[in-house]
C-alpha positions in Angstrom: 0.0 0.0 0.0 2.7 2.5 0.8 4.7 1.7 -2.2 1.2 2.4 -4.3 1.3 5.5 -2.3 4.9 6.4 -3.5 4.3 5.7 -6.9 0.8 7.7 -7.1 2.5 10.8 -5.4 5.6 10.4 -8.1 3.2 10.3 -10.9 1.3 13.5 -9.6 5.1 15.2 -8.9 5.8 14.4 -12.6 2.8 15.6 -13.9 2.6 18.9 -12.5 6.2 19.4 -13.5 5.2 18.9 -16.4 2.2 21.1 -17.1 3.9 23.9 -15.0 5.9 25.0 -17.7 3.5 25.0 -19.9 0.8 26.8 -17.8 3.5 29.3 -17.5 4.0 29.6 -20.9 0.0 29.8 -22.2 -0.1 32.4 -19.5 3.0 34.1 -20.3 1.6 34.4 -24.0 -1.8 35.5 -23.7 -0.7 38.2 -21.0 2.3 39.5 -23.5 1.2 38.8 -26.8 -0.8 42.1 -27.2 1.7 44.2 -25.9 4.4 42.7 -28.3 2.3 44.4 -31.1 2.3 47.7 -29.8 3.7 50.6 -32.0 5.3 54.1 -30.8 6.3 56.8 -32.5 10.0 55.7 -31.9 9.3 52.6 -33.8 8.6 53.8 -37.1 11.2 54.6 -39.8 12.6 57.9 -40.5 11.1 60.1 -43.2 11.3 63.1 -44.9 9.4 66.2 -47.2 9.9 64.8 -50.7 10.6 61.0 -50.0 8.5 58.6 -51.9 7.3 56.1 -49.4 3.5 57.2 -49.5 2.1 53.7 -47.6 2.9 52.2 -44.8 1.3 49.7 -43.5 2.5 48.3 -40.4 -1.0 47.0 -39.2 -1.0 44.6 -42.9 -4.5 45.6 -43.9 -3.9 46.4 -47.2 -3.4 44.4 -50.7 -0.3 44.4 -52.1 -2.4 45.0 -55.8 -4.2 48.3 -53.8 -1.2 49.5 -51.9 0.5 50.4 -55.1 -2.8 52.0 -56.8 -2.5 54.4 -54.3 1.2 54.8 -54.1 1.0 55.4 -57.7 -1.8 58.0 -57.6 0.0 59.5 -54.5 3.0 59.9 -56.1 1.3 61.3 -59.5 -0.7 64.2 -56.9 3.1 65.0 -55.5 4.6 65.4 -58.9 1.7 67.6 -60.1 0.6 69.6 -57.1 3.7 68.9 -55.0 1.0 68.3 -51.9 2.3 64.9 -50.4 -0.2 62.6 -48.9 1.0 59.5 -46.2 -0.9 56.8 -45.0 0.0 55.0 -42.0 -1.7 51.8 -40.5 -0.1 50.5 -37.0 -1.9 47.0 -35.2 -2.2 49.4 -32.0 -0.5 51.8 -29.8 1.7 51.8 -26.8 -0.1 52.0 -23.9 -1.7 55.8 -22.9 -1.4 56.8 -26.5 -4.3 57.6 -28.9 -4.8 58.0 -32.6 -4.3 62.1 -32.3 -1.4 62.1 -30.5 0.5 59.1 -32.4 -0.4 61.1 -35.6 0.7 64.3 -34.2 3.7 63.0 -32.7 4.6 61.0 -36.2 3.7 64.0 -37.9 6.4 66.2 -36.1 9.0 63.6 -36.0 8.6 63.4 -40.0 8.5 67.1 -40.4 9.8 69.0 -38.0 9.5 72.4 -39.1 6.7 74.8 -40.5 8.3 74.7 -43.7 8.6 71.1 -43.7 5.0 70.2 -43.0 3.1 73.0 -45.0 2.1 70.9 -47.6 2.0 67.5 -46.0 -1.1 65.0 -45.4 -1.2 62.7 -42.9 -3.8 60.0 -42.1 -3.3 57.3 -39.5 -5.5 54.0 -38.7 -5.1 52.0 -35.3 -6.4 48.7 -37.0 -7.3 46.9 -33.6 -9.9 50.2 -32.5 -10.1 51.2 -36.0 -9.4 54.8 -34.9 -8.2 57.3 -37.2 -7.0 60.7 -37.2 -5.9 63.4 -39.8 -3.4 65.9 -40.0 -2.5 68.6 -42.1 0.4 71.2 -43.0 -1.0 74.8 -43.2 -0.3 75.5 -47.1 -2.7 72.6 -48.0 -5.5 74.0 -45.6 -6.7 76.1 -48.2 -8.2 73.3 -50.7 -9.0 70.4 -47.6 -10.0 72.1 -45.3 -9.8 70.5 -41.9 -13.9 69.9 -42.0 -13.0 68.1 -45.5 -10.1 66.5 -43.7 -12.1 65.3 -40.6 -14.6 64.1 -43.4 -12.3 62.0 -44.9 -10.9 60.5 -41.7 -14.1 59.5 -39.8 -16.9 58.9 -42.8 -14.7 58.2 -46.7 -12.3 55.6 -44.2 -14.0 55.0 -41.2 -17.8 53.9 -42.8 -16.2 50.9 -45.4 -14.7 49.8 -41.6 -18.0 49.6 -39.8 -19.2 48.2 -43.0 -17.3 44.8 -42.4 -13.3 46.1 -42.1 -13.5 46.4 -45.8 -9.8 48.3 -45.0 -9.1 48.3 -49.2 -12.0 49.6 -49.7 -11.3 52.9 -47.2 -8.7 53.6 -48.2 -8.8 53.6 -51.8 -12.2 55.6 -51.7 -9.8 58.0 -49.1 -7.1 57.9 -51.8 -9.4 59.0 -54.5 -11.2 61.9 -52.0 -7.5 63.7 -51.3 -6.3 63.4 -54.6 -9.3 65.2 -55.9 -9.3 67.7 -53.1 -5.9 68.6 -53.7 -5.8 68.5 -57.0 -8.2 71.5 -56.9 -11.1 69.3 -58.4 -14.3 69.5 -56.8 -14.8 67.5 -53.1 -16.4 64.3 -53.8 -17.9 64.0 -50.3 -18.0 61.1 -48.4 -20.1 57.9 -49.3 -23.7 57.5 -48.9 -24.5 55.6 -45.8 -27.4 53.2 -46.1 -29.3 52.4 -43.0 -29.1 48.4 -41.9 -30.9 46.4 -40.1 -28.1 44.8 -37.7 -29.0 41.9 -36.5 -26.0 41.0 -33.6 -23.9 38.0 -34.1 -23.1 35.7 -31.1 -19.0 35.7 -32.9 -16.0 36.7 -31.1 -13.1 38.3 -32.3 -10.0 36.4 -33.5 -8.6 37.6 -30.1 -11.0 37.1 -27.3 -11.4 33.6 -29.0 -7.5 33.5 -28.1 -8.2 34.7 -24.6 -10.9 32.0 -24.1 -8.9 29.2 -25.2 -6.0 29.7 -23.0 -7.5 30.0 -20.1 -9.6 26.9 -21.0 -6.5 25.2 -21.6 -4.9 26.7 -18.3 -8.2 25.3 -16.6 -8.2 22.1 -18.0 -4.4 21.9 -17.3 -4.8 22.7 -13.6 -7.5 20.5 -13.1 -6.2 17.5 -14.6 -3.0 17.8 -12.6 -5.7 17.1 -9.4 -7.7 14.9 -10.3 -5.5 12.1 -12.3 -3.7 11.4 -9.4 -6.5 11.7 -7.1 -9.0 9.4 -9.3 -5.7 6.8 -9.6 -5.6 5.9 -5.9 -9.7 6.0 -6.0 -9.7 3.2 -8.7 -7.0 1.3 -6.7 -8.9 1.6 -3.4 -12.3 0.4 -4.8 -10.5 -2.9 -6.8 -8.6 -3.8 -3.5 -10.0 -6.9 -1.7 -12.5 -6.5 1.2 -10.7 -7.3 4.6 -13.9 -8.4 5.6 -13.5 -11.8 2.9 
């Protein structure tokens, strides 16, 4: 009996040191995975007035095929007007940071100087909120104005996003929008919202169905290393032969 004692407590001692570093590492990676993502202003790459990076898309919601359509439009409005327009799209943001002050803070670090920013756009997306915010030098105030720019940033990208994330769609309608604004042409306006009936879905995001399974797992984990053991020497006792025979 003792020596079945033994062994049962040595199976539960190698069990649990066995799920313990892997509770520690489901734990460990649900708690830090999100923060791993995080973007500051620090992060991005250095840029200048003139350069010809017009996209980047750090948050990878856009088409290889549609990030170059609006490069190349983007580039053609700089050639033509020389007003330079910059999308940025980060996964999220470091912690205590928002949409406005990433973009300003990216904004300043890109162009530091009154000269520098006069005729620059800037238009950020934080794909995990899907906020956005809009920033603009002063020279190119006087075609989009900042109740255009607003426009563009909260209704031409933000509706295709509450429409289903369609993030290509935003922002090549947004493309097309600033292009034409500062090209002189007339404002397009932003698109025509059609009323829906929502019906809410009982889906959860790609990451609280992350969430959910590791601490399922964690739960499962923990009780397992209990029980096992415990339901082993249970078993044992109820085959054992009755003294009373």
């Amino acid at each position: 009996m003792q020596q079945l004692l033994n062994k049962l407590f040595s199976i539960k001692k190698h069990v649990i040191r066995f799920i313990l570093p892997l509770l520690i590492s489901i734990v460990g990676s649900s708690l830090f995975a999100s923060p791993a993502f995080a973007t500051g202003v620090y992060q991005m790459p250095s840029l200048v007035a003139g350069d010809t990076t017009w996209v980047l898309d750090k948050g990878d919601v856009i088409s290889r095929l549609n990030e170059g359509k609006i490069s190349g439009a983007l580039e053609d409005l700089a050639k033509q007007t020389g007003n330079e327009v910059r999308f940025v799209t980060v996964r999220r943001l470091d912690y205590g940071e928002t949409p406005e002050s990433f973009t300003k803070a990216l904004f300043e670090k890109w162009f530091p100087t009154k000269q520098a920013q006069a005729n620059q756009t800037l238009l950020v997306l934080v794909t995990v909120t899907n906020g956005t915010d809009i920033i603009t030098g002063d020279k190119v105030k006087s075609l989009l104005t900042d109740s255009i720019a607003e426009s563009v940033a909260s209704e031409t990208l933000g509706v295709p996003l509450r429409d289903g994330n369609k993030y290509n769609q935003a922002f090549l309608d947004a493309s097309d929008r600033l292009v034409a604004v500062l090209s002189g042409k007339p404002d397009p306006g932003p698109p025509e919202i059609v009323d829906k009936v929502q019906v809410e879905g009982t889906f959860k995001k790609a990451e609280e169905t992350d969430q959910g399974n590791a601490t399922a797992w964690v739960i499962g984990l923990l009780i397992a290393a209990t029980i096992i053991p415990m339901a082993t020497y249970y078993i044992y006792q109820i085959n054992q032969p009755s003294s009373d025979g």
